[in-house]
C-alpha positions as CSV (number, residue, x, y, z in Angstrom):
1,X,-13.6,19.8,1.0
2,X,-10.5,17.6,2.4
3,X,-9.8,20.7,5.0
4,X,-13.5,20.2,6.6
5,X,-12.3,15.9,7.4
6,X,-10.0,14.6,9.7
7,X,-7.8,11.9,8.1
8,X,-5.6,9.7,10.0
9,X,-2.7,8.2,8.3
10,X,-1.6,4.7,9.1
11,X,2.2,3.0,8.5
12,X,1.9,-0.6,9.6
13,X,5.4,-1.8,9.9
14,X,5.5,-5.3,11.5
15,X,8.9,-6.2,12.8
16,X,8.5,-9.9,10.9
17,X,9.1,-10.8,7.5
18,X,9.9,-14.4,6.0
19,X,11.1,-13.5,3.1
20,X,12.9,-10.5,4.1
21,X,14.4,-10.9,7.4
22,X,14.0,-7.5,9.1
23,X,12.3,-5.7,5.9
24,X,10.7,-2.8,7.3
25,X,14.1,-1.2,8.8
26,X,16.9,-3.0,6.1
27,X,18.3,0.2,4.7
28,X,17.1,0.8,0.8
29,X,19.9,2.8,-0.8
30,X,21.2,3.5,2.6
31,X,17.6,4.4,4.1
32,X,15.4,2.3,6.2
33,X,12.5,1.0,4.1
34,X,10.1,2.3,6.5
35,X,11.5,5.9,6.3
36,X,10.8,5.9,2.7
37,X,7.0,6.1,3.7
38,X,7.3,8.3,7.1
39,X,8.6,11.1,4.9
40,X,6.0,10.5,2.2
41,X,3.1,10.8,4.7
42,X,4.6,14.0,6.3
43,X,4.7,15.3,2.3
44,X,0.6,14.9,2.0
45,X,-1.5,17.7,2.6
46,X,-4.4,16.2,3.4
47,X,-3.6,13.6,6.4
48,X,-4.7,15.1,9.4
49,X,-2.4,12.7,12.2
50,X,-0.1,10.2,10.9
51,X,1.0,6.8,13.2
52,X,3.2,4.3,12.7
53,X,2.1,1.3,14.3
54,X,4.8,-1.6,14.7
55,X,6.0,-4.5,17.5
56,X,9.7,-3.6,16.5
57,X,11.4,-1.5,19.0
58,X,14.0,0.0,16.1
59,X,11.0,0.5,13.9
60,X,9.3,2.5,16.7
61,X,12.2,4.3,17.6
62,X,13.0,5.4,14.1
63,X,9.2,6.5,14.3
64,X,10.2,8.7,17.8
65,X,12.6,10.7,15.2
66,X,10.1,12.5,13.5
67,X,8.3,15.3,15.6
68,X,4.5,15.0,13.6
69,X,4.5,11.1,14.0
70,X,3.3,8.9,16.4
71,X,4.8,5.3,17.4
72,X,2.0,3.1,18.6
73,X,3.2,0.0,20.0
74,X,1.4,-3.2,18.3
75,X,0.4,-6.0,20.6
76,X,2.3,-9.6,19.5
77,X,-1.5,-10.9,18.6
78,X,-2.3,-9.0,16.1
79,X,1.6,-8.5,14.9
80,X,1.5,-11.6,12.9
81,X,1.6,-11.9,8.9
82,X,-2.3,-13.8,9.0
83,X,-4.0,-10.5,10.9
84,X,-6.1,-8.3,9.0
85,X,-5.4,-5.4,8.5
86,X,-8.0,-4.3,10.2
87,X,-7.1,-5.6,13.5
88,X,-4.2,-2.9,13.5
89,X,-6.5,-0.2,12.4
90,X,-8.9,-0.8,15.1
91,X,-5.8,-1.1,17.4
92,X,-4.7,2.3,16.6
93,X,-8.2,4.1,16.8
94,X,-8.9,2.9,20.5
95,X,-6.1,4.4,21.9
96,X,-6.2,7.6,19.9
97,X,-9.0,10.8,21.6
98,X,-9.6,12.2,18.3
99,X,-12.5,10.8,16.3
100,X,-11.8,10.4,12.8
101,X,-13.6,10.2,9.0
102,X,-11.6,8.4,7.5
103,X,-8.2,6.4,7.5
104,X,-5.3,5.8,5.0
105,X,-3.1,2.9,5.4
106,X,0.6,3.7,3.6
107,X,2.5,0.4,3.0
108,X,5.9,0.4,4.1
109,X,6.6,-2.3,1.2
110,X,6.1,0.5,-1.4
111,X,9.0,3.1,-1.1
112,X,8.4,5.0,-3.9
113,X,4.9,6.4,-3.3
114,X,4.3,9.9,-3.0
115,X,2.9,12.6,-1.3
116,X,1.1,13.4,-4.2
117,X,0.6,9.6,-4.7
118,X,-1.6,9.5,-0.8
119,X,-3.5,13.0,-1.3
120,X,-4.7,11.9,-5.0
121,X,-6.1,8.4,-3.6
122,X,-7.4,10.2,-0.5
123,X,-9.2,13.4,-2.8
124,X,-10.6,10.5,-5.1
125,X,-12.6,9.3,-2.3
126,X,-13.6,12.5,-1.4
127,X,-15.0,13.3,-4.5
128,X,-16.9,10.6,-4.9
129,X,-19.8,8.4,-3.7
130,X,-17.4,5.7,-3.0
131,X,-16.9,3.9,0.4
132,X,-13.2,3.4,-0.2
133,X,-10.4,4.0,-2.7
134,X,-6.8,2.6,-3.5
135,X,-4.1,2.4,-5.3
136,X,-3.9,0.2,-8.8
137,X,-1.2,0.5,-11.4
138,X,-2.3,-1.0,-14.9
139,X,-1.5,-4.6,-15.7
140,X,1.3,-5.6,-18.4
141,X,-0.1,-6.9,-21.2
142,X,2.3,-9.8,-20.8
143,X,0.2,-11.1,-18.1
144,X,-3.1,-10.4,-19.1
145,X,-5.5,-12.9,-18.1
146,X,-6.5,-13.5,-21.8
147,X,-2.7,-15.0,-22.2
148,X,-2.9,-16.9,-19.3
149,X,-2.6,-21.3,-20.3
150,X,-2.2,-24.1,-19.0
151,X,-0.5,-27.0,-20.2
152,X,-1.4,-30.8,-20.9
153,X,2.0,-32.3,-21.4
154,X,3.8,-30.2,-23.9
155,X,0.7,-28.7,-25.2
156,X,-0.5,-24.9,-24.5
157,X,-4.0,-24.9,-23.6
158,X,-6.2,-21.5,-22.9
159,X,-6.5,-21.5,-19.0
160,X,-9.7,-18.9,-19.4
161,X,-10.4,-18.1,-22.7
162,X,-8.6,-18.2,-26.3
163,X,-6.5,-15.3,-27.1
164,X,-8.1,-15.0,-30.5
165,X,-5.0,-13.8,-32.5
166,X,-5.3,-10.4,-29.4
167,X,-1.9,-10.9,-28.5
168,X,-0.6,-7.1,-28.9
169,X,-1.4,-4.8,-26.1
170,X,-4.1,-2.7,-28.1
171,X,-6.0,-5.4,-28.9
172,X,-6.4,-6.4,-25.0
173,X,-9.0,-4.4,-23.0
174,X,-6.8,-2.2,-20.1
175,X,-6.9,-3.9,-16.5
176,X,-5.8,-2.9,-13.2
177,X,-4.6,-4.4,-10.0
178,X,-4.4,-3.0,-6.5
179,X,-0.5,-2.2,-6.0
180,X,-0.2,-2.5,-2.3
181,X,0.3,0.8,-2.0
182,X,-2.6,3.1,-0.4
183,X,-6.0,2.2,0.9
184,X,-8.3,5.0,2.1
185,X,-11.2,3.9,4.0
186,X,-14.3,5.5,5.6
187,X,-15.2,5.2,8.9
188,X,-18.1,3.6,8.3
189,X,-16.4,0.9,6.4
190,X,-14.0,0.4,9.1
191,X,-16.4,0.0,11.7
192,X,-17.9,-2.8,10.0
193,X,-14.4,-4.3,9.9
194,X,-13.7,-4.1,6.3
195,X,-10.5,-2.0,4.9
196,X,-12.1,-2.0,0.8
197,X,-16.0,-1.6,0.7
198,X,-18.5,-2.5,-1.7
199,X,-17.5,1.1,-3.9
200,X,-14.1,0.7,-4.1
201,X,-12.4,3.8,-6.3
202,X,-9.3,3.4,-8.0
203,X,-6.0,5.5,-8.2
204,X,-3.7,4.6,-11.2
205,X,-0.2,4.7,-10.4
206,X,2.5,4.5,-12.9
207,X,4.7,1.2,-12.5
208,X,7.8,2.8,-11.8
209,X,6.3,3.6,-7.9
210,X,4.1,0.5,-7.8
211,X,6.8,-1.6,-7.1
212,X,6.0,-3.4,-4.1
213,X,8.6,-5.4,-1.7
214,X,7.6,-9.0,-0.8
215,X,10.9,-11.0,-1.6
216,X,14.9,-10.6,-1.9
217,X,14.5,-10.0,-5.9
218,X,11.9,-7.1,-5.2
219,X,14.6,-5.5,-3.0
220,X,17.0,-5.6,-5.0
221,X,15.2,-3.7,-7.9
222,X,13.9,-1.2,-5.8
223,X,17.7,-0.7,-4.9
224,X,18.4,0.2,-8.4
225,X,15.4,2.2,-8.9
226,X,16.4,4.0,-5.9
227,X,20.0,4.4,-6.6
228,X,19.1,5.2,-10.7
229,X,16.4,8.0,-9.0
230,X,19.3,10.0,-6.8
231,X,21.6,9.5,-9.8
């Protein structure tokens, strides 16, 4: 059982962003982004510590606020958007006494996760043979790879395969994508400096919380999302 594990929780919130300027503390709907996550973390049942790991002294200090978290400064080398995630992970477990099984990194970039959303991915896991699990949301029909072309000139040319006449949802076999949104990994996966292992599960989370925040346009819908969700 999930009682019988200890499960550390992991927010990464780097203070940089190109393509959002500050992103992990602009205010969403009058909220810091990264407080969007903090509060879903302290929601999950399972998570046995949970750490917010940044090189931003606001994000930090909005951290400090909450009495169950702990801010865990990030050194400048492994702050940048080319580390691996991984290198943060490992950060964080070297300066933390407790020894855990497993850890579950909680994007700051998708505010709309739940508590629910972090226990299901983590339980998953658990009650499976898997080495890791995360979270997918199903991929729109409109983008199916099957539709995918490419073009000579004017002319539409199948870019993997020909559609066939499948061009209605139904007739498309269902695919998913990882949504940025949980990971849960296993120690053992960890040590060998991998976040997703060879038996990755899957969590299927509906769109409307899989929206995750990479540019201006993202922010912007999540603002109405989150404006249209307190209305």
């Amino acid at each position: 059982m999930a009682e019988s594990h200890k499960i550390l929780g992991i927010i990464p919130a780097r203070g940089g962003s190109k393509r959002v300027p500050g992103k992990n503390k602009k205010k969403l709907a009058g909220k810091e982004l990264i407080r969007y996550v903090i509060e879903a973390s302290l929601h999950s049942e399972l998570l046995s510590e949970i750490i917010v790991t940044s090189d931003d002294e606001d994000i930090l200090d909005i951290a400090t606020r909450y009495e169950q978290v702990r801010a865990i400064r990030r050194p400048e080398n492994i702050s940048g958007d080319k580390a691996p995630a991984v290198t943060y992970v490992h950060h964080a477990l070297s300066l933390l006494s407790d020894k855990y099984d497993y850890t579950v990194i909680i994007q700051p970039s998708s505010p709309f996760t739940t508590g629910e959303d972090i226990d299901n991915t983590i339980r998953l896991l658990l009650e499976s043979d898997g080495d890791s699990s995360a979270s997918v949301m199903q991929l729109d029909h409109a983008i199916h790879p099957v539709k995918l072309k490419t073009m000579e000139g004017d002319l539409l040319l199948p870019y993997l395969e020909e559609e066939n006449g499948r061009m209605a949802a139904h007739e498309l076999p269902e695919l998913f994508v990882r949504n940025c949104s949980v990971y849960v990994s296993s120690m053992k996966i960890i040590e060998e400096g991998r976040i997703i292992g060879d038996k990755c599960m899957g969590y299927v989370m509906p769109r409307e919380r899989s929206i995750d925040i990479n540019d201006p346009i993202d922010f912007e819908f999540a603002e109405y999302l989150a404006k249209k969700l307190n209305d």
